[in-house]
PDB file of the backbone (N, CA, C, O) and the ligand in Angstrom, with CONECT records:
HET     ZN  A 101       1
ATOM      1  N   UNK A   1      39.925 -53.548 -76.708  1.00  0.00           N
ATOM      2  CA  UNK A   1      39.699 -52.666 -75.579  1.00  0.00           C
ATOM      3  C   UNK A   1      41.040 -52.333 -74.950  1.00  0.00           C
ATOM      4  O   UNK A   1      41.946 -53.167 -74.914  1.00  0.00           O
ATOM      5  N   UNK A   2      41.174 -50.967 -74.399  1.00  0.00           N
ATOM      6  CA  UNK A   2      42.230 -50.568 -73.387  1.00  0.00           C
ATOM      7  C   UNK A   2      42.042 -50.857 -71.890  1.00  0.00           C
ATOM      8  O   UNK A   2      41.162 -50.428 -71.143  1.00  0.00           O
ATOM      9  N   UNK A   3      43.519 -52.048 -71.500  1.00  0.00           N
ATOM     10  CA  UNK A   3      43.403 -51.962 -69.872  1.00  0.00           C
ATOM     11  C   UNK A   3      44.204 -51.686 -69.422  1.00  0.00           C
ATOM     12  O   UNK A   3      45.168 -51.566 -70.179  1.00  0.00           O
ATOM     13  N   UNK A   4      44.432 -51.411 -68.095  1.00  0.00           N
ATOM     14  CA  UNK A   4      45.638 -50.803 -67.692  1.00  0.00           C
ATOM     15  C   UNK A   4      46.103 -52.213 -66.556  1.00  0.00           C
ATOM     16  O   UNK A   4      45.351 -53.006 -65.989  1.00  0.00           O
ATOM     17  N   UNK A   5      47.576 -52.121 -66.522  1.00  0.00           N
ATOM     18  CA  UNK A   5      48.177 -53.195 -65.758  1.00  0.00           C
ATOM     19  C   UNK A   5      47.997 -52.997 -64.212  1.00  0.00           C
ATOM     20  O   UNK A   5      48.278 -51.870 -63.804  1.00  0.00           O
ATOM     21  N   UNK A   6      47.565 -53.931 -63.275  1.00  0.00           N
ATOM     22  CA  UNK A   6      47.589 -53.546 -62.023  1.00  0.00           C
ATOM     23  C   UNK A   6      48.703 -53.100 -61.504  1.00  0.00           C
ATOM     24  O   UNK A   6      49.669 -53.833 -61.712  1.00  0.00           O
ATOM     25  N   UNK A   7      48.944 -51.945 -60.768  1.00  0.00           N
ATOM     26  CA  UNK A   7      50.369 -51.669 -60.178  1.00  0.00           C
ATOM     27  C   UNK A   7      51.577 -50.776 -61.527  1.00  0.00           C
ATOM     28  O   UNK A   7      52.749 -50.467 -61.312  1.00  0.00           O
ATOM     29  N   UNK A   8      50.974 -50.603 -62.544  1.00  0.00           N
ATOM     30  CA  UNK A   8      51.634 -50.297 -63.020  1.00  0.00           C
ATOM     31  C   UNK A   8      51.208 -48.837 -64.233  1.00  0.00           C
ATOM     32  O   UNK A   8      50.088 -48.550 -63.811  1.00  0.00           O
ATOM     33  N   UNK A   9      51.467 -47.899 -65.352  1.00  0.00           N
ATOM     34  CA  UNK A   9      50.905 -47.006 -65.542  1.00  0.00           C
ATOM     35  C   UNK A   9      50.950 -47.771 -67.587  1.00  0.00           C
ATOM     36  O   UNK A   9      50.703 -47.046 -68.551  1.00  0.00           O
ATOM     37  N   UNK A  10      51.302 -49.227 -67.707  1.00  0.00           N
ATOM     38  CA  UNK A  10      51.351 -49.976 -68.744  1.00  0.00           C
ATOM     39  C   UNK A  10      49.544 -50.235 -69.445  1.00  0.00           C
ATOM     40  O   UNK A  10      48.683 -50.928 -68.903  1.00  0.00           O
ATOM     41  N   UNK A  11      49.431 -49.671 -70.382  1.00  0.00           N
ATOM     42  CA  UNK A  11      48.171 -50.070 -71.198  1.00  0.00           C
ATOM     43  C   UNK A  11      48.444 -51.460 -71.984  1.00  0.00           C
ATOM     44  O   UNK A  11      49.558 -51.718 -72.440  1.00  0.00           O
ATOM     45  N   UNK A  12      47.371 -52.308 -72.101  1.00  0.00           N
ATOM     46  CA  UNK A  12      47.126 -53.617 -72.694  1.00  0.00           C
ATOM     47  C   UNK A  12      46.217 -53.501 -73.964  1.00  0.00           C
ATOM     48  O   UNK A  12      45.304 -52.698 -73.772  1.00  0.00           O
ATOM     49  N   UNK A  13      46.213 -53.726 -74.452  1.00  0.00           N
ATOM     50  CA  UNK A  13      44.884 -54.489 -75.987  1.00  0.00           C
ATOM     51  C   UNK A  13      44.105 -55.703 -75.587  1.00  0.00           C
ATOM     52  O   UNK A  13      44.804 -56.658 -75.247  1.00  0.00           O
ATOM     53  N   UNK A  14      43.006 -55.848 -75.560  1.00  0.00           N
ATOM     54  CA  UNK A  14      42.410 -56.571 -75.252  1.00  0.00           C
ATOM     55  C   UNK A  14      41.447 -56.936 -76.399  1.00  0.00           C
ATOM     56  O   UNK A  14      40.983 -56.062 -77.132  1.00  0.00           O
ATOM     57  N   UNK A  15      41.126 -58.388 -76.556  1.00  0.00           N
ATOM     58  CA  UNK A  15      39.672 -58.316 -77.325  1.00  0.00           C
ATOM     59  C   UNK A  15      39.059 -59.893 -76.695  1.00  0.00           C
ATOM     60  O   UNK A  15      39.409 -61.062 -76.859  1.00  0.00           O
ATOM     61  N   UNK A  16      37.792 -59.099 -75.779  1.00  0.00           N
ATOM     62  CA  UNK A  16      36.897 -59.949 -74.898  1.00  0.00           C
ATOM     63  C   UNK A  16      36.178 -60.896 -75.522  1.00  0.00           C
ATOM     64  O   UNK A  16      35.528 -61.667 -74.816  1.00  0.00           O
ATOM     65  N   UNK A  17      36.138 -61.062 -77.257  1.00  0.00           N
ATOM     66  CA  UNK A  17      35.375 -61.868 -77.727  1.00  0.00           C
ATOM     67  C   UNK A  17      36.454 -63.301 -77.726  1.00  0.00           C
ATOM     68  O   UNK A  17      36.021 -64.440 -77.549  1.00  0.00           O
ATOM     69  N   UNK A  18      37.563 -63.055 -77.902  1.00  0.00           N
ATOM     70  CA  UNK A  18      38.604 -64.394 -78.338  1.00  0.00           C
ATOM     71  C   UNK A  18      39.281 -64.407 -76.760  1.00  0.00           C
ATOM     72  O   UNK A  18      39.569 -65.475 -76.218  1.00  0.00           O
ATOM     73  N   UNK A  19      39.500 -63.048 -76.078  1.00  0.00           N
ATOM     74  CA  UNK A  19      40.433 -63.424 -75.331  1.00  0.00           C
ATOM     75  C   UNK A  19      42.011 -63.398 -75.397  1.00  0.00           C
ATOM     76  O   UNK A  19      42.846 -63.821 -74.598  1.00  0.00           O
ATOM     77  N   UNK A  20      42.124 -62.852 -76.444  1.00  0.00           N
ATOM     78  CA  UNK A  20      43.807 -62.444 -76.734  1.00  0.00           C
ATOM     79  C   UNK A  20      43.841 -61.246 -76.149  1.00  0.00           C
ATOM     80  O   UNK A  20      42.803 -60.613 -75.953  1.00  0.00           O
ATOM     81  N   UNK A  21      45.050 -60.790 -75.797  1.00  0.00           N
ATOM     82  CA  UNK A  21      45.676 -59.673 -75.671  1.00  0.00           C
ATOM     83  C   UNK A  21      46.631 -59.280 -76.093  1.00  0.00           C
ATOM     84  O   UNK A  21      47.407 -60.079 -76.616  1.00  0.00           O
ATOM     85  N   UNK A  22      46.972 -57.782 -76.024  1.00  0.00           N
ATOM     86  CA  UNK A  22      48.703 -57.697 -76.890  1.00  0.00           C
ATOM     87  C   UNK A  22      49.383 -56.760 -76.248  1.00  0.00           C
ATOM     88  O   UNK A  22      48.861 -55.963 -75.469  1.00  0.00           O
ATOM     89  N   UNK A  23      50.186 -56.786 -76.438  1.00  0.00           N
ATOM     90  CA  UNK A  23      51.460 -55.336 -75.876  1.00  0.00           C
ATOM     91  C   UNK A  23      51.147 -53.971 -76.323  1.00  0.00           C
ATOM     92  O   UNK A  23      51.084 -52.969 -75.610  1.00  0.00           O
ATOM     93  N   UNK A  24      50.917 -54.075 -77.858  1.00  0.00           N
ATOM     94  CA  UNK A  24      50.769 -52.827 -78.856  1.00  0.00           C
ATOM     95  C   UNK A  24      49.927 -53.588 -79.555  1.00  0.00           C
ATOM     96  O   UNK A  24      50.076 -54.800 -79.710  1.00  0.00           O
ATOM     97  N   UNK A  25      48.550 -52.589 -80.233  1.00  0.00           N
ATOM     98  CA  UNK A  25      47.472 -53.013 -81.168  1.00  0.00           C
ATOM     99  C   UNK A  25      48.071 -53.450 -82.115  1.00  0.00           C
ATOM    100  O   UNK A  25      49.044 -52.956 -82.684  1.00  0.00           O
ATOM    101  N   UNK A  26      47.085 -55.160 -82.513  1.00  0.00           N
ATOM    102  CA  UNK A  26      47.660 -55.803 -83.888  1.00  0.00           C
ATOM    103  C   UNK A  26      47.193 -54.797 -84.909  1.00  0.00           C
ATOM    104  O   UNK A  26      46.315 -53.935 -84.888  1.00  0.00           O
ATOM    105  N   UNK A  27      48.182 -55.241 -85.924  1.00  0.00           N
ATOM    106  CA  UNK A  27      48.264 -54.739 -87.487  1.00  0.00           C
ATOM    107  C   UNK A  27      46.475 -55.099 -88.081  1.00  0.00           C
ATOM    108  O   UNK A  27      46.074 -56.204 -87.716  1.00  0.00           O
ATOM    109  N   UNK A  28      45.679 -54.436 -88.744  1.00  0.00           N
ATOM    110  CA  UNK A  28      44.890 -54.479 -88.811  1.00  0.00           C
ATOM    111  C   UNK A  28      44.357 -56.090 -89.844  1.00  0.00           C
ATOM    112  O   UNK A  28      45.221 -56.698 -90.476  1.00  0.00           O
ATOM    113  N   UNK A  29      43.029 -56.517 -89.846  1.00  0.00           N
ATOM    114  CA  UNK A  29      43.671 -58.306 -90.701  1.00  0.00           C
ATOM    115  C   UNK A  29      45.028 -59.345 -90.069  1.00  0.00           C
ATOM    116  O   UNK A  29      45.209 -60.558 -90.175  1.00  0.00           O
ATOM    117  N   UNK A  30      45.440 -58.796 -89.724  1.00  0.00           N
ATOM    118  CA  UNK A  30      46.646 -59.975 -89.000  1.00  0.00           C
ATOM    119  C   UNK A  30      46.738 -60.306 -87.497  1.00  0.00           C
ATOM    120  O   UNK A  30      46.652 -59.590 -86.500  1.00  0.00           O
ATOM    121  N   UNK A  31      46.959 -61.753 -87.682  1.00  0.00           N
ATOM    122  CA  UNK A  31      47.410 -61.824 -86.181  1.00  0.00           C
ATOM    123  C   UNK A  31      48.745 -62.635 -86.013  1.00  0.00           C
ATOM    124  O   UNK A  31      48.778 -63.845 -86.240  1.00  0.00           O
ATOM    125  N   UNK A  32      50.170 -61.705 -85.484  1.00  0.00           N
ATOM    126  CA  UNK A  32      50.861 -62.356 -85.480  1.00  0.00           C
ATOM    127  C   UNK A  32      51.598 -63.009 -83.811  1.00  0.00           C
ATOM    128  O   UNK A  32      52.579 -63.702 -83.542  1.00  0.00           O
ATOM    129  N   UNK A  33      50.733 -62.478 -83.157  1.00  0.00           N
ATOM    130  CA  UNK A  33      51.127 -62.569 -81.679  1.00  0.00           C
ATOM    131  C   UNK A  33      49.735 -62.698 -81.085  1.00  0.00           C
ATOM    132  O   UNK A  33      48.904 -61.789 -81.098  1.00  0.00           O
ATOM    133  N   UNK A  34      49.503 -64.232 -80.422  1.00  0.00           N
ATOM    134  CA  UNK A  34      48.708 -64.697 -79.625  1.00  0.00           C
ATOM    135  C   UNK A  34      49.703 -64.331 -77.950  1.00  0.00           C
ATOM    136  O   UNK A  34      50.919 -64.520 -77.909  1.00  0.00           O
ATOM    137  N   UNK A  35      48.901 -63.808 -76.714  1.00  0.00           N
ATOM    138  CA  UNK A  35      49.275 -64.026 -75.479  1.00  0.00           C
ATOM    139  C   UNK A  35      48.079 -63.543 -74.748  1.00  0.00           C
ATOM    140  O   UNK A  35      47.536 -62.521 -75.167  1.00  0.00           O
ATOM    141  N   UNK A  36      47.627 -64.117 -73.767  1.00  0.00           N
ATOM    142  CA  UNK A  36      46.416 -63.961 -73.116  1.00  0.00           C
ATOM    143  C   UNK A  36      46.432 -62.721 -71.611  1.00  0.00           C
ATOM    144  O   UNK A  36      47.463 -62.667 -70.940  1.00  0.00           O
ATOM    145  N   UNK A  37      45.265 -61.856 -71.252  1.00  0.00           N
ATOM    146  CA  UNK A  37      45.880 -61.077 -70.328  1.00  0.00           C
ATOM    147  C   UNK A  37      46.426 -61.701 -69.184  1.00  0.00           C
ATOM    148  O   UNK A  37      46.568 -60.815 -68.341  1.00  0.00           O
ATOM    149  N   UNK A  38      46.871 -62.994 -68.656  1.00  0.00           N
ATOM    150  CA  UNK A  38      47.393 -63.501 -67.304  1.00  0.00           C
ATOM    151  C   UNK A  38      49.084 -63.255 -68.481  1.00  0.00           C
ATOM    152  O   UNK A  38      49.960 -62.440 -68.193  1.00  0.00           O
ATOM    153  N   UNK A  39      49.105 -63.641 -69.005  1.00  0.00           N
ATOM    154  CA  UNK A  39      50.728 -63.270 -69.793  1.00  0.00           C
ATOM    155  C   UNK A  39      51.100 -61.765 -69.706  1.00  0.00           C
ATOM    156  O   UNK A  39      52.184 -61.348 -69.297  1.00  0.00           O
ATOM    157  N   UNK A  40      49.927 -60.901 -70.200  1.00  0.00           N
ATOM    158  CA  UNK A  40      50.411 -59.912 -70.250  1.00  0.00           C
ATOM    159  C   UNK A  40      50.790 -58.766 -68.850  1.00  0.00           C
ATOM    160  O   UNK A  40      51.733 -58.022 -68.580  1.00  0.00           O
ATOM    161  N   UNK A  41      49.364 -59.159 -68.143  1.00  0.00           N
ATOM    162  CA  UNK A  41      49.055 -58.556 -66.749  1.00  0.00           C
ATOM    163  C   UNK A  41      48.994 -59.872 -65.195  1.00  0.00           C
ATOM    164  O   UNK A  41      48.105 -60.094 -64.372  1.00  0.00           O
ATOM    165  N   UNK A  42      49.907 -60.268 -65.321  1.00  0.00           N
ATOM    166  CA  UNK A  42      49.476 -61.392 -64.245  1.00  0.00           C
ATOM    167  C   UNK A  42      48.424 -61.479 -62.845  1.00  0.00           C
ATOM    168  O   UNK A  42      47.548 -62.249 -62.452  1.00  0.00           O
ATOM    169  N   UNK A  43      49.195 -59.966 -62.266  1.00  0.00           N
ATOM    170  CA  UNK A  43      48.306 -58.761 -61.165  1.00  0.00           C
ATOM    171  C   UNK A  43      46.879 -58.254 -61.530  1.00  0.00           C
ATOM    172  O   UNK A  43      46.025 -57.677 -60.857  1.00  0.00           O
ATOM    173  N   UNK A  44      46.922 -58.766 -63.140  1.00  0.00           N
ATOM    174  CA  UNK A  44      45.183 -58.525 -63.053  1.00  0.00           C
ATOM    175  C   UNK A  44      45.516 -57.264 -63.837  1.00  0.00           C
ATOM    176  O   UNK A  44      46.637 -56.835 -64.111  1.00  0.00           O
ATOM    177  N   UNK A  45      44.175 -56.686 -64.183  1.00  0.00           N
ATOM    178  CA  UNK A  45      44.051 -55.347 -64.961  1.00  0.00           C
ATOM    179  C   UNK A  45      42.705 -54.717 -64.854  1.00  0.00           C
ATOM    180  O   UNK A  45      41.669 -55.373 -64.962  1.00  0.00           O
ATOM    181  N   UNK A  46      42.746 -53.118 -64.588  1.00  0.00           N
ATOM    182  CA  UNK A  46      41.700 -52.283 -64.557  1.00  0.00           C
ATOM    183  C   UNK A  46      41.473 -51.534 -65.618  1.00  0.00           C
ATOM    184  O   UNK A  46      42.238 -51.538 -66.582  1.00  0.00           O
ATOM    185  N   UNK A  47      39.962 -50.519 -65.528  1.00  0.00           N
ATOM    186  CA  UNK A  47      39.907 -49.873 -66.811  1.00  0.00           C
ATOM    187  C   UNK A  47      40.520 -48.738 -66.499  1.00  0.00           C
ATOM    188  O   UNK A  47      40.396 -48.149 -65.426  1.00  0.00           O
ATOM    189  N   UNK A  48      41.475 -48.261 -67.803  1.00  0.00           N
ATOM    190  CA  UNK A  48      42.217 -46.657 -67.820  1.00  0.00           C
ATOM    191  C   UNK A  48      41.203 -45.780 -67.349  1.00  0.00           C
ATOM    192  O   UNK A  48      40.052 -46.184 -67.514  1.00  0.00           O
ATOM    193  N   UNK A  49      41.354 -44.682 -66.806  1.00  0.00           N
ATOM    194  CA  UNK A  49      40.884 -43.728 -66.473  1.00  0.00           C
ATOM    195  C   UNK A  49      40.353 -42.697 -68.294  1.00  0.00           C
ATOM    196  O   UNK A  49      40.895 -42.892 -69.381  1.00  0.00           O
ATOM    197  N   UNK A  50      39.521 -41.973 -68.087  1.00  0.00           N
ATOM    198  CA  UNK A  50      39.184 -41.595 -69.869  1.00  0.00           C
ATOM    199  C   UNK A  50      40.342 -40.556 -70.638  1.00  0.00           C
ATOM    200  O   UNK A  50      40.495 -40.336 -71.840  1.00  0.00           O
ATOM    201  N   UNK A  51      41.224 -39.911 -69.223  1.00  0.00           N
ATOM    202  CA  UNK A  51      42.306 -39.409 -69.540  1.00  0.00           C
ATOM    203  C   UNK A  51      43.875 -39.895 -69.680  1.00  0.00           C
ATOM    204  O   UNK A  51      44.850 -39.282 -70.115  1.00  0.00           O
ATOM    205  N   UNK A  52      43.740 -41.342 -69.102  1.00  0.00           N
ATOM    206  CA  UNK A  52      44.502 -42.406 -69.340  1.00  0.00           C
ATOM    207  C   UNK A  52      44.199 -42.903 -71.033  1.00  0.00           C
ATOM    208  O   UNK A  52      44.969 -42.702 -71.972  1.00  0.00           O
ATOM    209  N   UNK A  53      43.056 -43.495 -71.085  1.00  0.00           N
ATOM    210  CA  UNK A  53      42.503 -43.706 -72.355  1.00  0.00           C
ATOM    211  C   UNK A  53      42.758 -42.497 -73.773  1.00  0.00           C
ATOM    212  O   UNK A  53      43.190 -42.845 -74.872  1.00  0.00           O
ATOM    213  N   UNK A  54      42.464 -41.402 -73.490  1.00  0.00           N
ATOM    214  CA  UNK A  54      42.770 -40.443 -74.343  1.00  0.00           C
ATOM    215  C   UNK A  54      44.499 -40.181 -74.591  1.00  0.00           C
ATOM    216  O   UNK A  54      45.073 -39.477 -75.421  1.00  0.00           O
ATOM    217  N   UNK A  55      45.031 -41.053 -73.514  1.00  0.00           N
ATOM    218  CA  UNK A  55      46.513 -39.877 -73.050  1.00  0.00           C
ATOM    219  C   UNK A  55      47.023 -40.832 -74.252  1.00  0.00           C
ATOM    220  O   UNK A  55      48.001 -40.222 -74.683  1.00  0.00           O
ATOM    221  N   UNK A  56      46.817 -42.433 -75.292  1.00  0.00           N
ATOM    222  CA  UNK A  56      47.285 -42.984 -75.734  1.00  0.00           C
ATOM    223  C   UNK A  56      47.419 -43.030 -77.085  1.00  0.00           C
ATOM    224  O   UNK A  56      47.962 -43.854 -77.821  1.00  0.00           O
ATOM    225  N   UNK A  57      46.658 -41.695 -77.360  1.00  0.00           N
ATOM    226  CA  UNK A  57      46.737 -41.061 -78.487  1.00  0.00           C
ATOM    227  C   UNK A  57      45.763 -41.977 -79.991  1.00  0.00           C
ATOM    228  O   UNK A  57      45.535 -41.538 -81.118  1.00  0.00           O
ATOM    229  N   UNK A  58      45.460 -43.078 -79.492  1.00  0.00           N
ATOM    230  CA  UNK A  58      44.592 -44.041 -80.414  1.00  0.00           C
ATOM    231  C   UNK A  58      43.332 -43.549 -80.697  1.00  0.00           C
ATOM    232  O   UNK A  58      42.781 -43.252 -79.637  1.00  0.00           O
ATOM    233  N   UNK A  59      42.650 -43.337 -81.633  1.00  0.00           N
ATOM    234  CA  UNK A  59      41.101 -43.385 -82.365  1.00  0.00           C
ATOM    235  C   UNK A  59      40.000 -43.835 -81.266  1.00  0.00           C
ATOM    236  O   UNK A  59      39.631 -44.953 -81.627  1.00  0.00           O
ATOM    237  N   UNK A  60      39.498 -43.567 -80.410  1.00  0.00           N
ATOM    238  CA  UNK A  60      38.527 -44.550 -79.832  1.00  0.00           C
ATOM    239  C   UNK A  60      37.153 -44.236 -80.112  1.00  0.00           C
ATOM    240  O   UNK A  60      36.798 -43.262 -80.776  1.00  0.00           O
ATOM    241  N   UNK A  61      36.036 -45.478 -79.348  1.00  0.00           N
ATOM    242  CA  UNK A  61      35.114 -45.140 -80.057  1.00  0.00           C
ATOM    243  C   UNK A  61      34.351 -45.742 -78.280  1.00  0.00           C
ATOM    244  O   UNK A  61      34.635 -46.645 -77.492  1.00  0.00           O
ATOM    245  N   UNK A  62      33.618 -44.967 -78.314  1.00  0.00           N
ATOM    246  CA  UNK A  62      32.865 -45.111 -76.928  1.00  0.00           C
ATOM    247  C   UNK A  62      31.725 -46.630 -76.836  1.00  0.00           C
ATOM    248  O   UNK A  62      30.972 -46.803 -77.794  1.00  0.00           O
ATOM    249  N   UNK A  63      31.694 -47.461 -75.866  1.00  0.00           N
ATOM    250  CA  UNK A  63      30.892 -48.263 -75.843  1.00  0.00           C
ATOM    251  C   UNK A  63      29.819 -48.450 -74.995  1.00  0.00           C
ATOM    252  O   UNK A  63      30.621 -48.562 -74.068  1.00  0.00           O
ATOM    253  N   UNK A  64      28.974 -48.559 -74.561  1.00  0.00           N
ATOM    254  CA  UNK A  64      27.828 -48.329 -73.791  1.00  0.00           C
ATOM    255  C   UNK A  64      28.404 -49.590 -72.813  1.00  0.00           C
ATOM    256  O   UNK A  64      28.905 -50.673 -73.116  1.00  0.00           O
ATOM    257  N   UNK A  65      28.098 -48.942 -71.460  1.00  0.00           N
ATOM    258  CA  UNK A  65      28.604 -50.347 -70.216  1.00  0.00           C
ATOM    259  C   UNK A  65      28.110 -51.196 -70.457  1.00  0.00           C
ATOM    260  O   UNK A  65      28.854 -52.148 -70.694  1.00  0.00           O
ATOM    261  N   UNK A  66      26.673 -51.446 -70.559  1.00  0.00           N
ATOM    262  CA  UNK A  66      25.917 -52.749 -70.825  1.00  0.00           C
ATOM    263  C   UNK A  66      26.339 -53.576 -71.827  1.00  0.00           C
ATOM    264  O   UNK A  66      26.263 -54.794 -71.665  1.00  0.00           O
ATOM    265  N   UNK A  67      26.876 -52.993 -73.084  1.00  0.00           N
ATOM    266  CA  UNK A  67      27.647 -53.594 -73.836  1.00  0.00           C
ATOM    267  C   UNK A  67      29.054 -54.708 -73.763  1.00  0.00           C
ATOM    268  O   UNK A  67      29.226 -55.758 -74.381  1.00  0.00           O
ATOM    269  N   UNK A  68      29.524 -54.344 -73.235  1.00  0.00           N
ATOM    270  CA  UNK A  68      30.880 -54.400 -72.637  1.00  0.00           C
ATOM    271  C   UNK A  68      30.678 -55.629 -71.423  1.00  0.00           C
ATOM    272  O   UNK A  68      30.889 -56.837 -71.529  1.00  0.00           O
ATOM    273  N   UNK A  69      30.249 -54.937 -70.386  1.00  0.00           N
ATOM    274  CA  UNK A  69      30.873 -55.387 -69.390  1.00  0.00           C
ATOM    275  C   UNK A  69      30.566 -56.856 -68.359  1.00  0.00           C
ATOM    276  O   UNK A  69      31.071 -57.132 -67.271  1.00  0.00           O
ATOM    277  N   UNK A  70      29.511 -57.655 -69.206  1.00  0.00           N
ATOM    278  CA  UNK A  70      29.690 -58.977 -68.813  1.00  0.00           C
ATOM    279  C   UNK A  70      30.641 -59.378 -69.314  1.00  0.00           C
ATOM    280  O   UNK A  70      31.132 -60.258 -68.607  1.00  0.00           O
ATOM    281  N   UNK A  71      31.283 -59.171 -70.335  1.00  0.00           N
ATOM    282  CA  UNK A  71      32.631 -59.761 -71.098  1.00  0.00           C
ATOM    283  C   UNK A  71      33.712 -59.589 -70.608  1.00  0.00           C
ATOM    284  O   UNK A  71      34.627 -60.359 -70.900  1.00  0.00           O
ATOM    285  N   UNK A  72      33.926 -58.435 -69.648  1.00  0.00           N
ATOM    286  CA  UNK A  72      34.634 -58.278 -69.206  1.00  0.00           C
ATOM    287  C   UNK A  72      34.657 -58.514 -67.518  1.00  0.00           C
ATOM    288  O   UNK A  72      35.734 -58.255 -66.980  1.00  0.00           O
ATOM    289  N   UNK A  73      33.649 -58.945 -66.724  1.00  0.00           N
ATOM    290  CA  UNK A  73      33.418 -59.480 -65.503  1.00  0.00           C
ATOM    291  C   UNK A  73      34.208 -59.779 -65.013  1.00  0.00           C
ATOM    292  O   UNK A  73      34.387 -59.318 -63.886  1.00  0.00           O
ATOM    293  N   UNK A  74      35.252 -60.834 -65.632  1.00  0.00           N
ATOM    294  CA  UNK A  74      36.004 -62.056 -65.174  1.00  0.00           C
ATOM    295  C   UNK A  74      37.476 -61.315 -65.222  1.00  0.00           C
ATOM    296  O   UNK A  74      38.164 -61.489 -64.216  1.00  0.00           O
ATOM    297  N   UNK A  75      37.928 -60.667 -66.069  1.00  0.00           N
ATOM    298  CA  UNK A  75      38.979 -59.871 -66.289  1.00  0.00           C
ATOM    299  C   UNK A  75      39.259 -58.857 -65.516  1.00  0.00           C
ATOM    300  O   UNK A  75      40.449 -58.625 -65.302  1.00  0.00           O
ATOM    301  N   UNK A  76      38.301 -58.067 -64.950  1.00  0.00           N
ATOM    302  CA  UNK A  76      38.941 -57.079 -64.694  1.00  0.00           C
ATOM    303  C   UNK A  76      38.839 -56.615 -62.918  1.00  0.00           C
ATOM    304  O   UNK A  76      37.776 -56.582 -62.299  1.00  0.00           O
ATOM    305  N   UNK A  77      39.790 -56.384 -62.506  1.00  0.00           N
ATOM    306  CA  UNK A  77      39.966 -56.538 -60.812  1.00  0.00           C
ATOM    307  C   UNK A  77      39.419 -55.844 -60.210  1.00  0.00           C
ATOM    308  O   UNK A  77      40.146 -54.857 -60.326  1.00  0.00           O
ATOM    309  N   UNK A  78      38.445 -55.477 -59.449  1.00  0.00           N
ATOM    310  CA  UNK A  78      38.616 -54.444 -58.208  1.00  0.00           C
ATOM    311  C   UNK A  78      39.714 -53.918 -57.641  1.00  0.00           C
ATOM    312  O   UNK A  78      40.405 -54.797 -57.126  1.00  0.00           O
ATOM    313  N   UNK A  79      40.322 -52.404 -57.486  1.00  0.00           N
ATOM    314  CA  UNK A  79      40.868 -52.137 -57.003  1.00  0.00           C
ATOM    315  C   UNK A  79      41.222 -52.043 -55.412  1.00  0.00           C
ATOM    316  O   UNK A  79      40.517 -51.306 -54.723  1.00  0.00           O
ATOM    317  N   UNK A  80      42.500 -52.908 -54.692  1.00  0.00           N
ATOM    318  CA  UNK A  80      42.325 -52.840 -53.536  1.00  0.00           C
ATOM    319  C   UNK A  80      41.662 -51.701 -52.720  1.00  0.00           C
ATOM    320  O   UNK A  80      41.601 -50.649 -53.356  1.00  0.00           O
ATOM    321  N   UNK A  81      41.168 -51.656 -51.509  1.00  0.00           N
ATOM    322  CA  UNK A  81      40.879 -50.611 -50.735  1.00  0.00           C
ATOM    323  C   UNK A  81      41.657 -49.958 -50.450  1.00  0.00           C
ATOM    324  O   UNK A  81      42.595 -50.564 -49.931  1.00  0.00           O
ATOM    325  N   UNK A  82      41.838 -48.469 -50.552  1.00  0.00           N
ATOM    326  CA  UNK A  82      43.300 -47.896 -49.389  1.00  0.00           C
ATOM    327  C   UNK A  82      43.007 -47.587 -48.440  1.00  0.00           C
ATOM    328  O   UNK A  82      41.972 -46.948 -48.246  1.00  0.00           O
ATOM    329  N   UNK A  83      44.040 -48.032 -47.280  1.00  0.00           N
ATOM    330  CA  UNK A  83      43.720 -47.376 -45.683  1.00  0.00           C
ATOM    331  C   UNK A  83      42.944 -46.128 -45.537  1.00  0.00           C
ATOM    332  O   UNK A  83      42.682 -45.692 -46.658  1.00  0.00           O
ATOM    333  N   UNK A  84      42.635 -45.638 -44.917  1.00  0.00           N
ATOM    334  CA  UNK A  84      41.945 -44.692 -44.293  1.00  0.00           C
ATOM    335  C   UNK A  84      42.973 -43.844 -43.623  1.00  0.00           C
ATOM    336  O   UNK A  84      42.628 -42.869 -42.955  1.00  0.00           O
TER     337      UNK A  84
HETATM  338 ZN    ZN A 101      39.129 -61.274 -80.832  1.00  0.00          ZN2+
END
């Protein structure tokens, strides 16, 4: 999955079943870099916007929320409130 870094305009790799994350998507069959998203995003991480998501030029494939998003519960931040 694509997240975006809190505070920042940095996309992550994610995969909610193991819990790894990466800098740039692993090589497909390989894993040569274990780091978890508190390594990658310490501030936490939200979901890209779909034009954020598209802007990264990768293959995607749409997932239904219900799918997804207990797995991702724990991961992913609420964005602070902004003043008024
Ligand atoms: Zn995995």
């Amino acid at each position: 999955m694509l997240l975006k870094v809190v505070g920042s305009e940095r996309i992550v790799f994610f995969c909610p079943l193991c819990g790894v994350a990466w800098r740039a998507p692993p090589a497909e069959r390989r894993l040569e870099q274990v780091e978890t998203l508190q390594d990658l995003a310490p501030g936490g991480v939200t979901l890209p916007t779909s034009s954020e998501a598209l802007g990264t030029g990768f293959a995607l494939a749409e997932v239904a929320f219900e799918d997804w998003f207990s797995l991702l519960e724990d991961a992913v931040k609420p964005l602070p409130l902004s003043p008024s």
